[in-house]
N, C-alpha and C positions, 0 to 999 in steps of 0.2 A: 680500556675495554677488558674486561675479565675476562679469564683465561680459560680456555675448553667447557668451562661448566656456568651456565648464565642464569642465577637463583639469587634471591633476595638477601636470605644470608650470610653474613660473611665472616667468616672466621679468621682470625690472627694468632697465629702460634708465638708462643713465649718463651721461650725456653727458663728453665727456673735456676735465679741465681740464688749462689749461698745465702743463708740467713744470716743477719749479724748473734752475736754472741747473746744479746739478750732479749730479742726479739725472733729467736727459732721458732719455739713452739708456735710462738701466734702468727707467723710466717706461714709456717708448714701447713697449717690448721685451714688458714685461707686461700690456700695455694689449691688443697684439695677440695674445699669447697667450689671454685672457680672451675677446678678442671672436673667436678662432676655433674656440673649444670651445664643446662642446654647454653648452646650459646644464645638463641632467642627464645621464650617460651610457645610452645606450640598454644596455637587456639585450639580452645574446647573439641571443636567441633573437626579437630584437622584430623584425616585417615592417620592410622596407626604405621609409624613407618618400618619395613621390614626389616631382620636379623641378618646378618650377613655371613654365612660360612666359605671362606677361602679354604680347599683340601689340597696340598700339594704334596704331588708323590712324589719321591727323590729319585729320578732315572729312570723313572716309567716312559715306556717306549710309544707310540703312536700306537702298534697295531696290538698289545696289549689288551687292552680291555674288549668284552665280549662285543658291547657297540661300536666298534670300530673295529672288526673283525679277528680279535684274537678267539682261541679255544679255550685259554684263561679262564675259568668259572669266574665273574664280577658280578651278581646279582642286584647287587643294591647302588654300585654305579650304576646300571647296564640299565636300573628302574630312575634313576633321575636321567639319563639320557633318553628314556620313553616318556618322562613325564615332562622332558624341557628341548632344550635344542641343542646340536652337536653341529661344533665349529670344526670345520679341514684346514682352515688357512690360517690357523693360529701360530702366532711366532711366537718364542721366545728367544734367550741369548744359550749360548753353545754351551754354559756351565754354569753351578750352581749359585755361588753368590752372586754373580755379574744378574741374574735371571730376581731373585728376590731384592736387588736393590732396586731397580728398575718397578717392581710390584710395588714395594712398599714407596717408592719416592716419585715415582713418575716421571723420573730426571734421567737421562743418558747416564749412562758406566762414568763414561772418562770426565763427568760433572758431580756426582754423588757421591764420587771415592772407592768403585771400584772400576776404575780404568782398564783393571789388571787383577787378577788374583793372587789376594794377599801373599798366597804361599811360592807365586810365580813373578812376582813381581821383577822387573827386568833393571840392572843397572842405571841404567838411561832415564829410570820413570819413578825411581826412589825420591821421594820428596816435592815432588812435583803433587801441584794442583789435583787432586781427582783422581789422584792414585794413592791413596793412605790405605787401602786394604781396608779400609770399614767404609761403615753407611757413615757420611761425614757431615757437620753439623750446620752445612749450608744450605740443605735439603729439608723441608719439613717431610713429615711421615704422615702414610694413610692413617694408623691408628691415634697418633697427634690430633689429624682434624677432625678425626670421626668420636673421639671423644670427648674435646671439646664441643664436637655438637647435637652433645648429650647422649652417645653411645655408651655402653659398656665394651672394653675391650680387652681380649683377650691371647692369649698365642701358648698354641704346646707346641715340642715338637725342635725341628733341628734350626738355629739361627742363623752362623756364620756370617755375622755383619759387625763384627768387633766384638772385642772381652773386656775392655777395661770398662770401671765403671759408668762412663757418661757412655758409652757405645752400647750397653746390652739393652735387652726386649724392654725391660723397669725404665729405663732411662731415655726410649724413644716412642713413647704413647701409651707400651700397654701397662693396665691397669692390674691383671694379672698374668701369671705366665710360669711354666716349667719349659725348659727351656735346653737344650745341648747346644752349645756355644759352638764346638768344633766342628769340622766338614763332614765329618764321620766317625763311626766309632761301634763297639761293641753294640748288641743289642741286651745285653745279660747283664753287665756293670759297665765299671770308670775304665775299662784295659784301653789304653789307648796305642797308638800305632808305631812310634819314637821312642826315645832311649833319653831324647832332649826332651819328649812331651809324653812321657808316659802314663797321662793321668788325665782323660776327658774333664771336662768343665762344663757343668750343670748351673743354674739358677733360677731360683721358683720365687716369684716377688721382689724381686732385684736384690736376693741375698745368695750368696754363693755356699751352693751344696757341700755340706764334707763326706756324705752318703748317700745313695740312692735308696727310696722306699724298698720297703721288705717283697718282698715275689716280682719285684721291676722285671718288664718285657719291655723294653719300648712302645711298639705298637700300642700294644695295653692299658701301659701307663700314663703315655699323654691320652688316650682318648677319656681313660678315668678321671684324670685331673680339670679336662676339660667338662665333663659332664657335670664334674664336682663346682666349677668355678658358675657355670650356668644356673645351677641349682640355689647358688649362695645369692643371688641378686636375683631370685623368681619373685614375681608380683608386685616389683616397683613400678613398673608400666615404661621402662626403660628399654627400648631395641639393641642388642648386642652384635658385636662385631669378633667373628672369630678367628682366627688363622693359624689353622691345622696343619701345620708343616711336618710332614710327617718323615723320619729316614727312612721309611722302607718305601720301593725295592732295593735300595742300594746297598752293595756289598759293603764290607763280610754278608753272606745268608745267612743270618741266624735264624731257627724256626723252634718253637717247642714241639717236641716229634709227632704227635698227632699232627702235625699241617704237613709234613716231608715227605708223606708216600700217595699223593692223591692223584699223582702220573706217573707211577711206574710204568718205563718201558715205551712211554708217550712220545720221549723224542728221540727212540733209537733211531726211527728215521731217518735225523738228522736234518742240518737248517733249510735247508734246500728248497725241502718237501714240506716246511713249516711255513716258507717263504710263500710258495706256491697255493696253500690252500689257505693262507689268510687273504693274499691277494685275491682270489676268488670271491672268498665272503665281502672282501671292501667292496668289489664292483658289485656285486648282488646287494648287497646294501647301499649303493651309491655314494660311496668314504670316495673312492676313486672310480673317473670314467671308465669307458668302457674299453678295454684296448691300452691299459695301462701296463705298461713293463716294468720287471721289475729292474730295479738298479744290477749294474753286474756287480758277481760277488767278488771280493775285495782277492784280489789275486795272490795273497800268503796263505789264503785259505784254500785247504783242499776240498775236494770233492770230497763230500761223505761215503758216498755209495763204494769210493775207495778202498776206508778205513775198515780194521778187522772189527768185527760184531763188540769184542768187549773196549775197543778203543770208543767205537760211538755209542755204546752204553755208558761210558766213567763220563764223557762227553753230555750227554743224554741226560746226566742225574744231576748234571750243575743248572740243564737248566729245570729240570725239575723243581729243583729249589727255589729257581726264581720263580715259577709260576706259583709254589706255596704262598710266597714272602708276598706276591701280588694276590690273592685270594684271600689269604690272614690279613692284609689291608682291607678289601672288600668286607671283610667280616667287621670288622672292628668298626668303618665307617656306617653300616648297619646296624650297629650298636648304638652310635649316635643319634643313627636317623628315628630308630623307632625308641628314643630316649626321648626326641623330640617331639616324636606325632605321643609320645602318652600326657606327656606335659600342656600339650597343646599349643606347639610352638611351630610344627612343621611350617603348617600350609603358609605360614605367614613370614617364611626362612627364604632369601634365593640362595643357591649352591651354585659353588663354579669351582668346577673340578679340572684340575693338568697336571704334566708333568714339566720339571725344572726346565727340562734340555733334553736331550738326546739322549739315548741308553747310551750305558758305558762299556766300550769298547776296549781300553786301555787294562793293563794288569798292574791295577796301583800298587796292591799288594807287593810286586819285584821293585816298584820304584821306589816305594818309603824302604822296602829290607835291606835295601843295595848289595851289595859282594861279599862273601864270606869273607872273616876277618873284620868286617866293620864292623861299630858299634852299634848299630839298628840290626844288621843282621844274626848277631848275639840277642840281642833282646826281642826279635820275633821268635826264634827258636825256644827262647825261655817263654813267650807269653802266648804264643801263635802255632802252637807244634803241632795241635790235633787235626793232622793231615789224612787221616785212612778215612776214605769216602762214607765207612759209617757212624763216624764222628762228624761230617759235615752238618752244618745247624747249630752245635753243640757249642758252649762258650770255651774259646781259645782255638778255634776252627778260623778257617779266612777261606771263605769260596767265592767267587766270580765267573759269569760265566763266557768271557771274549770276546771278540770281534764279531764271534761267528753268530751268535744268539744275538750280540747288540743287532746287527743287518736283518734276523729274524723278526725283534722287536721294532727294529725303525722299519719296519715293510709300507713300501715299495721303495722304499727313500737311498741313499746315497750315504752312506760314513753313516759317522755316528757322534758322541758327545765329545766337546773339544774342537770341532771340525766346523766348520759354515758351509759345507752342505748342507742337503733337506734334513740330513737324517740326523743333524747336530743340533737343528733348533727348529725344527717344527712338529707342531706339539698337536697330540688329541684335547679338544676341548669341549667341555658338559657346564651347559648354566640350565639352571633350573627355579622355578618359586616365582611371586608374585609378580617381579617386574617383565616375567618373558610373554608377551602376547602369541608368539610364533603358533604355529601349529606344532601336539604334541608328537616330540618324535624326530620331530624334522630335521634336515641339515640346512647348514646356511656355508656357501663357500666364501665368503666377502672376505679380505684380508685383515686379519686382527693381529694388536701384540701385547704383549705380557704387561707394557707400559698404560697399556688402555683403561688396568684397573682404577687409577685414581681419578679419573677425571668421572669413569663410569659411577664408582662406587661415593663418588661427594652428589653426582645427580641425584642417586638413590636416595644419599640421607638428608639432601635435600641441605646439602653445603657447597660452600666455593671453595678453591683454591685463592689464597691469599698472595698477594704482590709481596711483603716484605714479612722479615721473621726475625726479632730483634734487633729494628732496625736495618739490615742489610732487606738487600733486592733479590728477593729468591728467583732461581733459574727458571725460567717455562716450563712446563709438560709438554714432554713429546709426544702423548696418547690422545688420542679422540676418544668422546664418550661413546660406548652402544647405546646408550640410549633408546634410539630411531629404528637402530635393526632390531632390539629385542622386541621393539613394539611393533616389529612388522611394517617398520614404515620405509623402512631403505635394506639393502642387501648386506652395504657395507659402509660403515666408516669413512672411508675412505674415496676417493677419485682416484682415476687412472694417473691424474697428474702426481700425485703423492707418492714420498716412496720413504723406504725404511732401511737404516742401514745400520751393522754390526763392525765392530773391530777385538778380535780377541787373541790373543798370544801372537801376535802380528799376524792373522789372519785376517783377512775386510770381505765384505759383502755388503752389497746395494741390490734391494727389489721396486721397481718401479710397475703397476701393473703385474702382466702375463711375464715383465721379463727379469731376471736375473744378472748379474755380476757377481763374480766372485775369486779371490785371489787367496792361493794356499799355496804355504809351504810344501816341497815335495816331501813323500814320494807322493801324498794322496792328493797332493795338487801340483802344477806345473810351474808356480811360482811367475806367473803371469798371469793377466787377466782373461777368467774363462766366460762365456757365456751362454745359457740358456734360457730357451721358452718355457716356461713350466705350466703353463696350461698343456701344450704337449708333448711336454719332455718331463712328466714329475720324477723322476729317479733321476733325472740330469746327466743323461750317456751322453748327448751331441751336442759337442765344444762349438757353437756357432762362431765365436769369436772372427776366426779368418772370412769367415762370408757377410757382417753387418758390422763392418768396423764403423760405420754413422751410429749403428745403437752401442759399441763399446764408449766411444768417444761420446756421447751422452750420458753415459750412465757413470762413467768414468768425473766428471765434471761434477754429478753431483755427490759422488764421492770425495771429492777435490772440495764442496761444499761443507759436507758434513763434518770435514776434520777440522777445517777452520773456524766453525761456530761451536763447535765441543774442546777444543783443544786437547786435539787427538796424538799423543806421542809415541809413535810406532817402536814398538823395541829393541833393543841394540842384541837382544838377547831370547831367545823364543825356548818353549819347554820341548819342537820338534823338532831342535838343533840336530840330533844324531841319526834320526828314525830311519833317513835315509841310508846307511849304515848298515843299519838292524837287520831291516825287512831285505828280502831278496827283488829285483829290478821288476818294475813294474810290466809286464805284459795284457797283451789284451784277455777278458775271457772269452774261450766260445765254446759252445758246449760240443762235448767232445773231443778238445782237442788238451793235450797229443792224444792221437790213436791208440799209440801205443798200446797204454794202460788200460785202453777200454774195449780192448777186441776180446771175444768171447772164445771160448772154446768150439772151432768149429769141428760139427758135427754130420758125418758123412750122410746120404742117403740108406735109408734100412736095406733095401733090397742089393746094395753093393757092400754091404758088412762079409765078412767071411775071417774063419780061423786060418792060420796059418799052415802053408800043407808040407806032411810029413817029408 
């Protein structure tokens, strides 16, 4: 029986082996003839199948964008979530590469080869199966089958699924691509973050950059490269497939100054009160029920209304930054869109918009610079110095804005990127374009995940996922297609009986239904299994665990399942080995307390005032 997706078509991925010596050319010749033909031809008469834009923002938070209740100016997402439907219950995994291989392969982490992040990779899991730090060559790829069946396909934007040559964007489907291979990096040039890597790695057509185009923005530049690569195959009558992986939001901020002052003084505030009126907007929008609390805030973090005026203004202007860095994406993605509606390609485009994971809460910047005297902390100081807030943006700048804005950005939600909390991998999601029947505008709550894309997007172009791939027996898809729900015909995906589970830097989490399991390292978890209702508990304050130990012991079993059918290697070594350490003891929040701090100057009755007598 074929797998998730039940169409006529059937595609077999190849992967391509060396040509002999004197049979290259005419190798190579027929190789690309094969991979740019349909895999069946369409009848005359068959509808036109639609374009595909995947836009992924790197650490874009939930409550971020204007349709899903941020104050963030996003106009031109904010008009494909009025023109399509906006998913609440979209997962994806807790960090960046672990989230795009799962996109592009449809296969679990700990089977596609990132079990683990490459750069985290633990003792215990080096060389082991599905732990090689890339997308690994057991896996077929979405742009693989979507080009063999007969898509154009495409990728700008940030990789991080391997650098050697059989691993990069050229060498696992797409057709063209500009491409930053590493996790992160400058937005201005190649500065990269190490002293052992101090030189980002680019590749546009699976040749490796030795410069970056002249005026490079990122943002910018993949969106140009991509409009450029759409333009180059106009009016073959070939539907394209694109995936816009874009770095921004994620730090460093870099911005060109025009985009840096468009909220001065917006969140002197501070996050509290950013927390509080997004929440608002979700429930008046219907993102979240009504009577929805927020998560408490993470107890290293203070009380703003504490802090001295210019401490939550220097506070205040990091996240200003981010809100640019998410707005100059807005922009640029509306560069796209109305590139498309001139061309005449919109209406006939779906869009499906999210972010990786969870905002980043973590201060990577202190982790790659390590302790003065090292050698990364010499070479941030030489490459990374422009520290005075009005330098911030500017190349050789490194801003981030913490914990404290990531909780702002995951609102209502719990933690943040890294974590299996809510607020680590659940994600705002927008699809839009031909295939969505819904009503425009709508929301839809049914449970989705980030896996769901392959099996969704081979129904679209009207392909299957293949049993074998040179011979071997490719792994299943963990995803179910939307299909059904975008045509309005079901809620979700999914049954109650179904459930989804995560493992990352020896973190685990299982969702079944309404309910939740989840095991974290402390401080931010107790290092036992916790449980909650997340129909009524979405911010996950109340540990049911001691009161439904029959739904632990259930939910726990299918955990006990999920590792044995993935070959799941829990790490002998975690990245939150110390943190407990760090952070001071975890206590509860309640607001107001201590008193101390928060008693006012009391102020006598007017009529019992008097000066002092002579």
């Amino acid at each position: 029986m074929e797998t998730a997706v039940q169409h006529a078509t059937r595609v077999i991925v190849r992967e391509p082996r060396a040509p002999s010596r004197f049979l290259g050319t005419l190798a190579i010749l027929g190789m690309v003839a094969a991979l740019a033909a349909p895999a069946t031809a369409p009848a005359a008469d068959a509808p036109r199948r639609p374009n595909i834009v995947v836009i992924l923002g790197d650490d874009m938070g939930f409550a971020d964008m204007g349709a899903f209740g941020g104050e963030i100016r996003t106009p031109n997402l904010d008009a494909l979530a009025n023109n399509g439907v906006r998913f609440t219950n979209f997962y994806t995994h807790a960090s960046c590469s672990p989230t795009r291989s799962l996109l592009l392969s449809g296969v679990d982490t700990h089977r596609n080869g990132l079990g683990n992040m490459d750069e985290w990779t633990a003792p215990n899991q080096r060389g082991m199966a599905g732990y090689e730090g890339y997308l690994n060559n057991r896996v077929a790829t979405l742009p693989h089958l979507l080009r063999n069946a007969g898509y154009h396909t495409y990728m700008v934007g940030k990789w991080h699924l391997g650098k050697a040559p059989d691993q990069i964007p050229a060498a696992r489907g797409f057709e063209r691509d500009f491409s930053l291979l590493d996790g992160a990096a400058s937005y201005w040039d190649m500065t990269n973050f190490t002293a052992a890597s101090p030189k980002s790695v680019f590749t546009e057509d699976g040749r490796y950059l030795t410069r970056l185009p002249k005026d490079y923005y990122a943002t910018k530049t993949y969106t140009d490269k991509l409009i450029g690569y759409i333009d180059a195959h106009r009016g073959d009558g070939k539907p394209f497939f694109a995936y816009v992986s874009h770095q921004a939001p994620h730090d460093p901020y870099h911005l060109p100054r025009e985009w840096r002052n468009r909220h001065v003084g917006a969140y002197d505030q501070g996050w509290d009160a950013v927390r509080q009126a997004r929440l608002k907007r979700q429930t008046e929008l219907g993102i979240m029920p009504a009577g929805t609390q927020l998560a408490e805030r993470m107890w290293f973090l203070p009380d703003p209304t504490l802090l001295a005026p210019a401490s939550r203004a220097v506070l205040g202007k990091k996240m200003e930054l981010y809100a640019g860095m998410v707005e100059n994406l807005d922009f640029h993605v509306g560069r796209l869109i109305d590139h498309l509606k001139k061309i005449g390609e919109y209406e006939n485009t779906i869009f499906i918009v999210f972010g990786d994971n969870g905002a980043e809460g973590t201060d990577l910047f202190a982790m790659i610079a390590g302790t003065p005297g090292s050698r990364d902390y010499l070479f941030a100081a030489i490459n990374w110095s422009q520290t005075h807030p009005n330098a911030w943006g500017d190349p050789g700048s490194y801003v981030a804005y913490g914990p404290m804005w990531a909780q702002a950005s995951m609102t209502p939600f719990s933690q943040y990127k890294g974590w299996l909390a809510e607020g680590g991998i659940r994600n705002a999601l927008i699809v839009s374009g031909p295939a969505v029947k819904r009503p425009k505008g709508s929301l839809n709550h049914g449970l989705l995940h980030v896996a769901d894309l392959m099996p969704t997007l081979l129904e679209v172009a009207g392909a299957s996922y293949p049993k074998t791939q040179e011979g071997r027996e490719l792994p299943p898809l963990m995803g179910k297609s939307w299909g059904r729900v975008l045509a309005g015909q079901a809620e979700s995906p999914r049954t109650d009986e179904d459930y989804l589970a995560w493992e990352l830097f020896g973190n685990r989490a299982v969702r079944q239904g309404e309910w939740k399991l989840r095991w974290q390292y402390k401080p931010l978890g107790k290092e036992a299994w916790e449980l909650f209702n997340l129909k009524a508990d979405p911010a996950e304050r109340r540990d049911l665990a001691a009161e439904r130990p029959d739904k632990v012991k259930a939910l726990s079993a299918l955990w006990d399942s999920y590792v044995r059918a993935n070959n799941v290697v829990l790490p002998s070594r975690s990245v939150f080995e110390t943190l407990e350490d760090q952070l001071p003891p975890r206590v509860p929040d309640d607001p107001g307390y201590p008193p101390l701090t928060s008693k006012r100057q009391f102020v006598p009755p007017k009529d019992m005032m008097a000066d002092p007598k002579p």
